[in-house]
DRENDO-1510 file (C-alpha; in Angstrom, 1 decimal, always signed):
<recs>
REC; n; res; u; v; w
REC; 1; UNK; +0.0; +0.0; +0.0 .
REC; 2; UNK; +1.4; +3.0; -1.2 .
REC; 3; UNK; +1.0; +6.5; +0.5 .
REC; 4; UNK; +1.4; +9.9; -1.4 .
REC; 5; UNK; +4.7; +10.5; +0.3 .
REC; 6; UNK; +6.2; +7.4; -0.8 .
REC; 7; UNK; +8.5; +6.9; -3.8 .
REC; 8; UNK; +7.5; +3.8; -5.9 .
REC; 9; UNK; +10.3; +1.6; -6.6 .
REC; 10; UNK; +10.5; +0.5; -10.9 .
REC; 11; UNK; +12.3; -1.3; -12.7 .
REC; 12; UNK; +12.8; +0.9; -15.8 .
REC; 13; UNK; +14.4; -1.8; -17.1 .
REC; 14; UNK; +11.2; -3.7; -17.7 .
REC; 15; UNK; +10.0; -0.6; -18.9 .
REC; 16; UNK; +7.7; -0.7; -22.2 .
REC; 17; UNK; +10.0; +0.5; -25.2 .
REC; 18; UNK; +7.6; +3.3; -26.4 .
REC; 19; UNK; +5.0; +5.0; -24.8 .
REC; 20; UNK; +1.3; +3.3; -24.0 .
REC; 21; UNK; -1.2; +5.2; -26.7 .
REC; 22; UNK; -4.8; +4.7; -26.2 .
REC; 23; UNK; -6.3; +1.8; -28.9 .
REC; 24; UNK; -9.5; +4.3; -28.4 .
REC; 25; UNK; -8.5; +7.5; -29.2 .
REC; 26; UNK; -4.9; +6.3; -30.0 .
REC; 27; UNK; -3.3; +9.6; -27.3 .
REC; 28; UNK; -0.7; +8.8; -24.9 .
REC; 29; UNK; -1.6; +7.3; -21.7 .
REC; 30; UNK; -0.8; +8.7; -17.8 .
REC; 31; UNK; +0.5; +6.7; -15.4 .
REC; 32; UNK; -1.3; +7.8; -12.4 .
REC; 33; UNK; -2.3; +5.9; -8.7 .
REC; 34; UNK; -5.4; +3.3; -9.1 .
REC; 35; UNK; -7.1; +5.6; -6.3 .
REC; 36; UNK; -8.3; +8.1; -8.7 .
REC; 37; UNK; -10.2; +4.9; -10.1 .
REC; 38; UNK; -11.0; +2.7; -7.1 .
REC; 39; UNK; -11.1; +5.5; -4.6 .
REC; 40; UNK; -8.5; +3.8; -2.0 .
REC; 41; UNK; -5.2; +3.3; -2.3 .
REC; 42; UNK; -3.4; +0.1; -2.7 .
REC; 43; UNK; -4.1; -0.8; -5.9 .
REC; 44; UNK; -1.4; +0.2; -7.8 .
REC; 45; UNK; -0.8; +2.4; -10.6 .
REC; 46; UNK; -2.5; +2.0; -14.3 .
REC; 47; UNK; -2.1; +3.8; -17.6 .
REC; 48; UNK; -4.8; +5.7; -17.7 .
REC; 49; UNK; -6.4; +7.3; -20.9 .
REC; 50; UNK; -6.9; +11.3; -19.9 .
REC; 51; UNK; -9.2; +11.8; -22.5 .
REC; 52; UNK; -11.2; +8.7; -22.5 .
REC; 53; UNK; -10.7; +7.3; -19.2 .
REC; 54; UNK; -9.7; +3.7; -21.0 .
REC; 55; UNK; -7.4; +2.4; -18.4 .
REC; 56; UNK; -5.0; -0.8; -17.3 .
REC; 57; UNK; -3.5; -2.2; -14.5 .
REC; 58; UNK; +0.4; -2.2; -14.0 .
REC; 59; UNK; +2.6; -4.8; -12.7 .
REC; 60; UNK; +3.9; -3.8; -9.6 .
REC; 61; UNK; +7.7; -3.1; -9.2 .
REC; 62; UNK; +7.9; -2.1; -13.4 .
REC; 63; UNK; +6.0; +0.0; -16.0 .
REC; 64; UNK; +4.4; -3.4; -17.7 .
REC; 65; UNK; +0.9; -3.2; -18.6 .
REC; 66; UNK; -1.4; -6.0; -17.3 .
REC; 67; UNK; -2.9; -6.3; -20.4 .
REC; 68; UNK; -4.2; -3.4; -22.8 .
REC; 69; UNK; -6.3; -0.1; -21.7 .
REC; 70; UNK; -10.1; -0.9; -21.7 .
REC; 71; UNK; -13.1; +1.1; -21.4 .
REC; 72; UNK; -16.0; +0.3; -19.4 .
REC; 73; UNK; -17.8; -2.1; -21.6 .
REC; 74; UNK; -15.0; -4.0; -22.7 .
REC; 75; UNK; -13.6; -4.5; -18.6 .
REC; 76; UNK; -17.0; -6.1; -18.2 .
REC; 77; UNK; -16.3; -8.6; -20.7 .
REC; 78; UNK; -12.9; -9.4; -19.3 .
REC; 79; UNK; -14.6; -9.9; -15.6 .
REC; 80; UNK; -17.3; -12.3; -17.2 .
REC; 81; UNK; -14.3; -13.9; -19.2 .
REC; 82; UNK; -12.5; -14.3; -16.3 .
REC; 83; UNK; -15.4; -15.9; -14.3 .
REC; 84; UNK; -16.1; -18.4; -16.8 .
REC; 85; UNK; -12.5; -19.2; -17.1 .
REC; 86; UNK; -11.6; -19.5; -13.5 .
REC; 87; UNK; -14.3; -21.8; -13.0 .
REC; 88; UNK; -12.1; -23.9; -14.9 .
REC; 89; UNK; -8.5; -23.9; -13.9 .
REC; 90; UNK; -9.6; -23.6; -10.2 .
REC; 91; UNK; -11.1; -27.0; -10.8 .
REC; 92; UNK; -8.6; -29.7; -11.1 .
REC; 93; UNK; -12.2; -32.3; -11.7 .
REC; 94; UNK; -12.9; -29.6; -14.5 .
REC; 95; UNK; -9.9; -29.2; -16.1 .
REC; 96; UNK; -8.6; -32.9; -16.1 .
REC; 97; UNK; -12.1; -33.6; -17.8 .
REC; 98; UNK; -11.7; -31.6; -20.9 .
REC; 99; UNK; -7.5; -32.1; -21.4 .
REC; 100; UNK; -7.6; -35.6; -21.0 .
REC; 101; UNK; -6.3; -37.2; -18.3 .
REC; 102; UNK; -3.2; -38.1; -20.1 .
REC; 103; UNK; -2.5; -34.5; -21.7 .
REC; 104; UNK; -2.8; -33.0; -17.6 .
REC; 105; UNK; -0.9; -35.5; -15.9 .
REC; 106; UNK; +2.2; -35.1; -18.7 .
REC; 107; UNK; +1.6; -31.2; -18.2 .
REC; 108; UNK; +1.7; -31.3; -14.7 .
REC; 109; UNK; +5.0; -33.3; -15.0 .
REC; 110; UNK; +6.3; -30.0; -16.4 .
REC; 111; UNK; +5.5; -28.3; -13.0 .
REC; 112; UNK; +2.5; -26.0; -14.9 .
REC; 113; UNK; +0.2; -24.6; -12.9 .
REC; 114; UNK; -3.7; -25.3; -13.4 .
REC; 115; UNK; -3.9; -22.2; -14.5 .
REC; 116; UNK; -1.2; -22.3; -17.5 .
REC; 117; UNK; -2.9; -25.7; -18.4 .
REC; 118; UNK; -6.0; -24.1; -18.7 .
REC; 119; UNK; -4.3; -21.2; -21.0 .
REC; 120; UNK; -2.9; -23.2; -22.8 .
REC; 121; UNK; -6.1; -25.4; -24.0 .
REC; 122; UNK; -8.1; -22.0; -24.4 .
REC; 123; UNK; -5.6; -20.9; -26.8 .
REC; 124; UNK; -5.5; -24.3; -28.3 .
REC; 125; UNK; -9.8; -24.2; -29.0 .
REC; 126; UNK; -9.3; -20.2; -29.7 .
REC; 127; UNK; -6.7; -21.0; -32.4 .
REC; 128; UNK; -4.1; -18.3; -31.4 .
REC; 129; UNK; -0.4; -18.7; -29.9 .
REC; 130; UNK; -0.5; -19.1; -26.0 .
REC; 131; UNK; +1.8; -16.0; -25.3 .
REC; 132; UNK; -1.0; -14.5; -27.2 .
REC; 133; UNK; -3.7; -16.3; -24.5 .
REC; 134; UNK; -4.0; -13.2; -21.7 .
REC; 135; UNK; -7.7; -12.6; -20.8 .
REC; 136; UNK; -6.4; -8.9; -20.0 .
REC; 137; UNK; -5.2; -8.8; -23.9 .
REC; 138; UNK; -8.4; -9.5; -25.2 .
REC; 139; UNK; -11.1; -7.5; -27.0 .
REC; 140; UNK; -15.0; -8.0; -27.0 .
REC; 141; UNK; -14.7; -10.8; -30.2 .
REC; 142; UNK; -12.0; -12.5; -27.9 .
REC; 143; UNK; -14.1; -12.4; -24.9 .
REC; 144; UNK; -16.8; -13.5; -26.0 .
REC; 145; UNK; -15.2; -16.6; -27.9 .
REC; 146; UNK; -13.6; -17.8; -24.5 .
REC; 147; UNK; -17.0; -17.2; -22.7 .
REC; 148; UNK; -18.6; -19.4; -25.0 .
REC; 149; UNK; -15.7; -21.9; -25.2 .
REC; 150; UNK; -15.3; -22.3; -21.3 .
REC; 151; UNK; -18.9; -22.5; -21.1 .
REC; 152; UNK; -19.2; -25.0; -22.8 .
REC; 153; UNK; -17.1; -27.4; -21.0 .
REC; 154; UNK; -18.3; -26.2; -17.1 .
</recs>
């Protein structure tokens, strides 16, 4: 939890490249304290959009984005994405079901969380690259292709 007299420790060597532009109005984002968002502090910073309010999380300790800036309608998606989802990697009965039992037990000789395995077979049925596979990346099309996907196989 961060105070306003604090100095926040990053690692500009994780820094992004260039800076973050808006993929709605396509101006440079802020990066500002999550407070002026979630109205308490310990949250983090974001990039936020100044002039469409489109915003994203940052990963603590650097300046990488936790996904892409969304606006209101598309961070809804992404929540109901996510609940679908974690329904399934945060059930081992679930997940085995719809890998295999074979696939899973092989993955989880590789030390891969339920969660990875579960990224990995959504990207898999969604036909894009796993590095590709972040919930936080993805636009309304995306979201609502995982929804039904994961749905499917509660």
């Amino acid at each position: 939890m961060n105070n306003e007299n604090e100095i926040i420790e990053i690692n500009n060597n994780q820094a992004p490249e260039n800076t973050l532009y808006c993929p709605y109005c396509d101006r440079p984002t802020e990066i500002v304290d999550s407070k002026v968002i979630y109205r308490k502090p310990g949250y983090g910073l974001i990039y936020l959009c100044p002039f469409c309010s489109a915003y994203v999380g940052i990963h603590k300790g650097t300046l990488i984005p936790k996904g892409t800036p969304a606006d209101k309608q598309l961070r809804e998606l992404r929540k109901q994405t996510h609940y679908s989802f974690d329904v399934i990697w945060s059930n081992k009965t679930i997940l085995k079901r719809i890998v295999g039992d074979i696939e899973f037990n092989h993955l989880k000789e590789k030390n891969l969380t339920y969660r990875k395995i579960a990224y990995l077979w959504l990207a898999k049925l969604m036909n894009i690259e796993v590095k590709h596979c972040h919930i936080g990346s993805f636009n309304s099309e995306q979201c609502a292709k995982a929804i039904d996907i994961c749905n499917e196989h509660i």
